[in-house]
C-alpha positions in Angstrom: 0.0 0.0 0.0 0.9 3.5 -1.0 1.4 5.9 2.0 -1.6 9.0 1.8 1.2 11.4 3.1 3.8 10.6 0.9 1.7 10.9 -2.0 0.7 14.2 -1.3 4.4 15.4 -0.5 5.2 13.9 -4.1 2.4 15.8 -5.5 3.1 19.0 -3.7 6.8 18.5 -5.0 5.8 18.0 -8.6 3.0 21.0 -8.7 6.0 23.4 -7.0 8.1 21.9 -9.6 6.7 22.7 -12.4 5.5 25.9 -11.2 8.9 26.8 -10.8 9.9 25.8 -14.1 6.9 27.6 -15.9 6.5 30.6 -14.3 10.1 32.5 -14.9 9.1 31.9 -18.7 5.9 33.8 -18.3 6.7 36.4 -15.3 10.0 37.9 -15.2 9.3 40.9 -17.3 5.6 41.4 -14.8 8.0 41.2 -12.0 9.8 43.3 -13.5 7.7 45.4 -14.4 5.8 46.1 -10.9 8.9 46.3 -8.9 9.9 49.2 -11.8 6.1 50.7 -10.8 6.8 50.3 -7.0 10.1 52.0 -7.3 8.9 54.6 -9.5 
Protein backbone atom coordinates (compact mmCIF):
# COMPACT_ATOMS: atom_id res chain seq x y z
CA UNK A 1 0.00 0.00 0.00
CA UNK A 2 0.94 3.46 -0.99
CA UNK A 3 1.35 5.93 1.96
CA UNK A 4 -1.57 8.95 1.85
CA UNK A 5 1.24 11.37 3.08
CA UNK A 6 3.77 10.56 0.91
CA UNK A 7 1.71 10.87 -2.00
CA UNK A 8 0.65 14.21 -1.25
CA UNK A 9 4.41 15.45 -0.53
CA UNK A 10 5.17 13.86 -4.14
CA UNK A 11 2.41 15.84 -5.53
CA UNK A 12 3.06 19.01 -3.71
CA UNK A 13 6.77 18.53 -4.99
CA UNK A 14 5.79 18.00 -8.60
CA UNK A 15 3.05 21.02 -8.67
CA UNK A 16 5.97 23.40 -6.96
CA UNK A 17 8.12 21.90 -9.58
CA UNK A 18 6.67 22.75 -12.42
CA UNK A 19 5.53 25.88 -11.20
CA UNK A 20 8.87 26.78 -10.80
CA UNK A 21 9.90 25.78 -14.08
CA UNK A 22 6.87 27.65 -15.93
CA UNK A 23 6.46 30.64 -14.28
CA UNK A 24 10.13 32.49 -14.89
CA UNK A 25 9.05 31.93 -18.66
CA UNK A 26 5.91 33.83 -18.31
CA UNK A 27 6.71 36.43 -15.34
CA UNK A 28 10.02 37.90 -15.22
CA UNK A 29 9.30 40.93 -17.29
CA UNK A 30 5.61 41.42 -14.80
CA UNK A 31 7.95 41.18 -12.02
CA UNK A 32 9.83 43.33 -13.54
CA UNK A 33 7.71 45.37 -14.36
CA UNK A 34 5.77 46.08 -10.94
CA UNK A 35 8.90 46.32 -8.92
CA UNK A 36 9.87 49.23 -11.75
CA UNK A 37 6.11 50.65 -10.78
CA UNK A 38 6.79 50.33 -7.01
CA UNK A 39 10.08 51.99 -7.28
CA UNK A 40 8.94 54.65 -9.50
Amino acid sequence: MVNFKQVLLFHGNLIVFVALNTTPIVSPRSLIGSKDEIGM
